[in-house]
N, C-alpha and C positions, 0 to 999 in steps of 0.2 A: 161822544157827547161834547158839544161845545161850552168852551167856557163860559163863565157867566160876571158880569160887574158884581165885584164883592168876593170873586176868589182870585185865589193865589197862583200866580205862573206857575205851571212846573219846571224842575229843574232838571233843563238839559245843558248838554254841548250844543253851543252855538262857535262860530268860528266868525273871528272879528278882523278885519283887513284893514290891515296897516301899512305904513311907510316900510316898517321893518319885513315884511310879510305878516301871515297868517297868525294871529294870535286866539290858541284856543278860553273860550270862557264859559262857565257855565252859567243859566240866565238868571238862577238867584243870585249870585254873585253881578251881575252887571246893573239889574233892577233894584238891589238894594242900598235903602237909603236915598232915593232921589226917586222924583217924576221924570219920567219919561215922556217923550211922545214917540209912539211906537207907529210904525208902518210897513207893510206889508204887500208884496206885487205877487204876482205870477211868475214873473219872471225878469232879472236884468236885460237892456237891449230891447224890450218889447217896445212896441209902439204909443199905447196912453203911458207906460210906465216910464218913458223917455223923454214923453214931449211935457207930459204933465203933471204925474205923480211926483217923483223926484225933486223934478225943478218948483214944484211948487212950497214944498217944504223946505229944500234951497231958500227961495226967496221969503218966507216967511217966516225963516228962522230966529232971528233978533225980537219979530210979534209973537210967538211963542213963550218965548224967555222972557219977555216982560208979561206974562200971564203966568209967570210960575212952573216953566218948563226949565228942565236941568239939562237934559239932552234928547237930543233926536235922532232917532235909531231906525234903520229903512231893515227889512231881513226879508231878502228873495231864495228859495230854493236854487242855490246859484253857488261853485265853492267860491274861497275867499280871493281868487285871482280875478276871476269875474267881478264880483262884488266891486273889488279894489280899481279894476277900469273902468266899470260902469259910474262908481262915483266920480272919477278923477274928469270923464266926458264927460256928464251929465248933471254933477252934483254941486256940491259943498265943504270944507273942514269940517262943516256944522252941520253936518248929518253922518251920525257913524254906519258903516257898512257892515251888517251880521249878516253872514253866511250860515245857511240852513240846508248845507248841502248834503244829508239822508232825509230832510223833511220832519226831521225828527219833534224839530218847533210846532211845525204847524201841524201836526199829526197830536201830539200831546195836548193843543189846543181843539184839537177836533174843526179845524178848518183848514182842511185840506179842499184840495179840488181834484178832479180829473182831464189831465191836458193828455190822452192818449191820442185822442183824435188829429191833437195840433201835432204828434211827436215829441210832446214835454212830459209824457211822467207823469207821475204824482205833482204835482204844486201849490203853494199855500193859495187862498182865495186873496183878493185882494179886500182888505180891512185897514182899519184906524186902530189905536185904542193910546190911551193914557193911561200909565200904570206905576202907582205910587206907590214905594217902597217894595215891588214884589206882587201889590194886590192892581187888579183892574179895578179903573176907576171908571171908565170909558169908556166901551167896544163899537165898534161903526162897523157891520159888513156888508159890504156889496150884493146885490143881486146881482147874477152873472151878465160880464157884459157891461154894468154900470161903472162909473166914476162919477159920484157922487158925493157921501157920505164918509169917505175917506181920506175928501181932501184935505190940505192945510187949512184954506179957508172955511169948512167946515168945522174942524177941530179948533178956531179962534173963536168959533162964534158959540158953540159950548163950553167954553173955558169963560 
């Protein structure tokens, strides 16, 4: 079952990519106390996830934070070394890299997808959401295929 606006993350290991290496955290501990803007690909390296998704919340990160965002969180079914190059080509300081490399996030979210076809596995769908303190305050998901609803400039215009 998919989460719903008005519940509460579950609380996994996520793996967070740092300068130092791989930093494990669990997500009530990361979500608590602050908004988030949360974002979600298929995968690090994909094609709308590189040209657009990423970079888009790259660039709109400072319009974020003057709406009341703390931090912005990208987490691709990807471990933290991936994560950690994908941001450094692609990305921002201002967007942290979680790594969801069993799926475990998006499975406990119940928005998982099926990349057998492509040779990826299990993979989170791609989605938006804002989530304050722990609770969703916000969920945006995709129809497959779309880049829509999960943009930046989407999530500035419901903030």
């Amino acid at each position: 079952m998919t989460i719903n606006v008005g519940e509460t993350v579950p609380d996994v290991k996520l793996v967070k990519a740092t300068k130092d290496g791989p930093d494990a955290v669990q997500s009530a501990d990361f979500f608590k106390g602050k908004r988030v803007a949360l974002f979600s690909v298929p995968g690090a390296f994909t094609p709308t996830c590189s040209a657009k998704h990423l970079p888009g919340f790259a660039e709109k990160a400072e319009d974020l934070k003057a709406k009341g965002i703390d931090e912005i969180a990208c987490t691709a079914v990807n471990d933290a070394f991936v994560m950690k190059a994908w941001g450094e080509a692609n990305g921002s300081p201002a967007v942290t890299m979680l790594a969801d490399g069993n799926a475990d996030f998006v499975k406990a979210l119940g928005l998982t997808m099926d990349g057998t076809g492509f040779g990826m596995g299990t993979r989170g769908q791609r989605f938006s959401a804002v989530i304050n303190d722990g609770v969703v305050e916000q969920l945006n998901v995709e129809a497959p295929g779309d880049f829509k609803v999960s943009s930046a400039e989407h999530m500035l215009e419901q903030l």
